[in-house]
N, C-alpha and C positions, 0 to 999 in steps of 0.2 A: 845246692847242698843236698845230701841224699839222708835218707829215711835208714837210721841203723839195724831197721829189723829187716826191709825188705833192699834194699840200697835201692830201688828206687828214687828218681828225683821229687824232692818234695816242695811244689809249688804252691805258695798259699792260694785256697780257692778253689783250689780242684778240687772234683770229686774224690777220688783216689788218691789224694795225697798221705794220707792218715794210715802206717799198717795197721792200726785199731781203728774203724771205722766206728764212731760212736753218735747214734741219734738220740738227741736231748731234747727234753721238753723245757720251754722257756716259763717258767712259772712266775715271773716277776708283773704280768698281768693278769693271772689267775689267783681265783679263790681256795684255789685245791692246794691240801698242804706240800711240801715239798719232799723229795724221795728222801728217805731213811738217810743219813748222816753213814756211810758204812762203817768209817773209823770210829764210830763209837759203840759199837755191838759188841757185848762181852760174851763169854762163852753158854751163856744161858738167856739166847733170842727168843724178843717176844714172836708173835705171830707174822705183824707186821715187818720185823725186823728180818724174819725167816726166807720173806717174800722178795722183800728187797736182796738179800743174801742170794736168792736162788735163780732171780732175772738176772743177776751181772755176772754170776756163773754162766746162766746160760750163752750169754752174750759174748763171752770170752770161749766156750767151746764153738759156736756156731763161726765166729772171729776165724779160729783155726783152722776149723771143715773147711772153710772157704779157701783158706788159704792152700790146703792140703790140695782142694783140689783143682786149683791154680799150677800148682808144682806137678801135677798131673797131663794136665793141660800142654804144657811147657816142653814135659817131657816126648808126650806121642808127639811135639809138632819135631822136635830133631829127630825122631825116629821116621818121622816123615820126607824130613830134607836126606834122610841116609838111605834111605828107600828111592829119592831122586835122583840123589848121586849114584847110586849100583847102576840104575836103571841107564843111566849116561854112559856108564863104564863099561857096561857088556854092551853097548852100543856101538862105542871107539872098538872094544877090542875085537867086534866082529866085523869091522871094517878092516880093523890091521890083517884080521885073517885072512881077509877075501883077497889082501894085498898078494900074499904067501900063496894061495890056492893053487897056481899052475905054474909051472915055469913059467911061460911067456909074462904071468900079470908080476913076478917075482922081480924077473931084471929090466921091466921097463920102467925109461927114464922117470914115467908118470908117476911111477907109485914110488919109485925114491924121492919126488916132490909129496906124499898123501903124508906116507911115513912118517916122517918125521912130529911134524905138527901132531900125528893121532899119538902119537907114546909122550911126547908132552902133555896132550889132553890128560890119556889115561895114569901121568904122574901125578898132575896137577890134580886131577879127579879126585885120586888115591889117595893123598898129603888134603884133601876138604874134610873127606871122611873120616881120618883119623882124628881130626881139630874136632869133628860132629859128635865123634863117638867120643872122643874124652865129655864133652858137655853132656852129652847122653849120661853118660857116667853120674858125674855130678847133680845131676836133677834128679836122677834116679835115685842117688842117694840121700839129697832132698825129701823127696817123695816117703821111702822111706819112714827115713826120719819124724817125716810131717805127719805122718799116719799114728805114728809110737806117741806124738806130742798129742793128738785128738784122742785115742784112748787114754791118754791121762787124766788129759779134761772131764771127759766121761766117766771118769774113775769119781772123779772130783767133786763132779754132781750128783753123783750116787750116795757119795761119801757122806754129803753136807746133807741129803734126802735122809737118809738112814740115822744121820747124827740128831738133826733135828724131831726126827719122827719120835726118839726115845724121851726128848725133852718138852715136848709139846703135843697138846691132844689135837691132830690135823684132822682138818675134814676129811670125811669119806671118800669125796672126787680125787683129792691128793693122792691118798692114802692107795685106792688101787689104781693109781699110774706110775707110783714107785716102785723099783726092783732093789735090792738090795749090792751093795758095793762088791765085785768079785773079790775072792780072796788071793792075794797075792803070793807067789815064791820069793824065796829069799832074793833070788835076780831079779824078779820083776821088781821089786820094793825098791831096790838099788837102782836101776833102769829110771823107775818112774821118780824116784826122789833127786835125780838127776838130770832129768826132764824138767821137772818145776823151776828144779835152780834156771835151767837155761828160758823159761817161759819169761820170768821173773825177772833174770838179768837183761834179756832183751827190752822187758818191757819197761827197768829202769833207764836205760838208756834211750831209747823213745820218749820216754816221761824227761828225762837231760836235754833232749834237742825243743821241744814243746815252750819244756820251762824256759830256755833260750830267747825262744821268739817272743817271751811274753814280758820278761825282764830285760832286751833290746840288745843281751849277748850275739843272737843273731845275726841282726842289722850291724853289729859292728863286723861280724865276719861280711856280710855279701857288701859292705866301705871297702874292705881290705880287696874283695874280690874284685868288686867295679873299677878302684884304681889299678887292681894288675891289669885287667885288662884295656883301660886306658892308655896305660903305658906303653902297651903292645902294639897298639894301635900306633899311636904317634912314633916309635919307633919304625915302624913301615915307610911313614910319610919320606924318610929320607933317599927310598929307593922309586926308580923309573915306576911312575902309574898305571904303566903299559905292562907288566908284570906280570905274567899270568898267577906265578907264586904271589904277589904281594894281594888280589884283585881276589885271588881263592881265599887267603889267609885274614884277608879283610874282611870277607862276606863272612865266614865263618865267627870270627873274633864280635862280629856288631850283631850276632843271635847271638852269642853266649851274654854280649850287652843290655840286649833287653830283655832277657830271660830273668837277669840278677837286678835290673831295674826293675821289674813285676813284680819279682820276691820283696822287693823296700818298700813298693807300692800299700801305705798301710790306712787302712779305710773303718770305720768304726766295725762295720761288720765282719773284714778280717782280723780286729783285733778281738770282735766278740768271740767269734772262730776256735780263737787260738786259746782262748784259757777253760772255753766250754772242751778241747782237746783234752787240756791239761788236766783238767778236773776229771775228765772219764779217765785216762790213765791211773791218774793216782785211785781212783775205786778198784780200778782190776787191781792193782797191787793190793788194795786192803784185802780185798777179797781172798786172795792168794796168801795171803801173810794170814788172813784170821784162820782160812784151813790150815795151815802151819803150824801157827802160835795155840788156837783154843782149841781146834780139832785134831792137834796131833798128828796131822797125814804124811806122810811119808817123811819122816823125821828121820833121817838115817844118817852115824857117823858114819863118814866115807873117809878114807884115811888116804885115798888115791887124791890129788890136787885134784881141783874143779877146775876144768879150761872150757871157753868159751869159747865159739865160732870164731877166726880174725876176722870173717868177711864184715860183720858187725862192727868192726871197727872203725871209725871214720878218721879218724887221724892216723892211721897206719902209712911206711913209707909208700907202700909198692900202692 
């Protein structure tokens, strides 16, 4: 199954399975009280409450930087393979030249044997590139995008800085590490208020696959999953073992087998895993919802429909 915010596969246990990657402290054999409850902070936070408020902020922008510049990452590596592929191309083509250079290298048999094969290459070449450079495209406007979604962020913890600063008397340290929230154009207001929606909508639907695995909706998909590929399997059996089709399509079929037998694999610790997830999602949402609801941020009727990414879509046909 994949991860709706990043379509990543999302393997219990891994490190990187989580697009929200959240480090919790297990407080259930400590004396120390436990973090702020955030769904219960109203719009006039204590001190305490402020603190908690401005760690899970921070957590959800640093979440994003990271991610932005993953998408970064991503992008220079196809500018990279597009850079390999030219590099091939004026290679071929300066072989086909040398083919053409003289009469004599033009009509011998030899080089109507090179021929051929190099204007393949440099087609073949050409039809990689353009498949590179669409993807180039796409990360690119990832990237983008992902940079617009961190100054939100950043917007956001300015915002809850500056809000709280008016309702509480903060320390001195606090106080000059604050800068004060930029002021927005009426586009940017509309940009970033439509940013959040999509922050938000992502992270509900992350929050829907989590709750999933903890209420056993999951497990009943990777049942359904295990028998498809069951199926497939015993299906093969009917044909010649010597198959090189049936012997590829097997090897193949018996990793995706124990890939989705891993994922069923449920052990106390992946169960603890899975709702210490669920719980830090559901904080980012409050946190997001409190700057909304009590902080008024980017409250904006948009009268345009709101769409969301399909790529986030996990049930989608395609």
């Amino acid at each position: 199954m994949q991860c709706p915010v990043t379509g990543a596969s999302a393997a219990d246990g891994a490190a990187g399975e989580c697009p929200v990657i959240h480090k919790f402290t297990d407080h259930s054999h400590s004396t120390e009280a436990p973090p702020v409850a955030v769904e219960e902070i109203d719009e006039n936070p204590s001190m305490a409450e402020y603190k908690r408020l401005r760690k899970v902020m921070g957590q959800i922008t640093k979440f994003y930087r990271d991610g932005s510049e993953l998408k970064r990452r991503n992008m220079e590596g196809v500018s990279e393979q597009i850079a390999k592929l030219e590099v091939d191309e004026r290679m071929a083509q300066a072989q086909l030249a040398v083919l053409d250079s003289t009469p004599g290298f033009k009509i011998h048999p030899k080089a109507k044997e090179y021929r051929r094969p190099l204007r393949d290459e440099v087609e073949g070449l050409q039809k990689q590139k353009d498949a590179y450079q669409a993807k180039h495209k796409e990360f690119q406007d990832l990237f983008e995008w992902s940079k617009t979604i961190v100054q939100i962020c950043e917007w956001l913890e300015a915002n809850l800085d500056d809000y709280c600063s008016k309702k509480l008397e903060l320390p001195q340290k606090i106080v000059e590490t604050l800068q004060p929230p930029r002021e927005l154009n009426p586009d940017e207001v509309k940009a970033y208020s439509r940013g959040l929606d999509e922050i938000v909508y992502n992270l509900q639907e992350s929050q829907d696959f989590f709750a999933a695995s903890v209420d056993g909706r999951l497990n009943k998909y990777h049942n359904v999953e295990k028998a498809l590929i069951e199926a497939q399997l015993e299906a093969l059996k009917a044909f010649p073992e010597d198959s090189d089709r049936r012997l590829f399509i097997t090897a193949e079929l018996e990793k995706d087998l124990d890939y989705v037998m891993g994922n069923m694999a449920l052990t106390p610790e992946v169960e603890k895993r899975r709702h210490k997830m669920l719980r830090s999602h559901q904080e980012y949402l409050h946190v997001l919802r409190y700057q909304r609801e009590k902080l008024q941020a980017l409250n904006v009727d948009l009268t345009e429909e709101r769409k969301f990414d399909s790529r986030f879509d996990l049930y989608r046909d395609d």
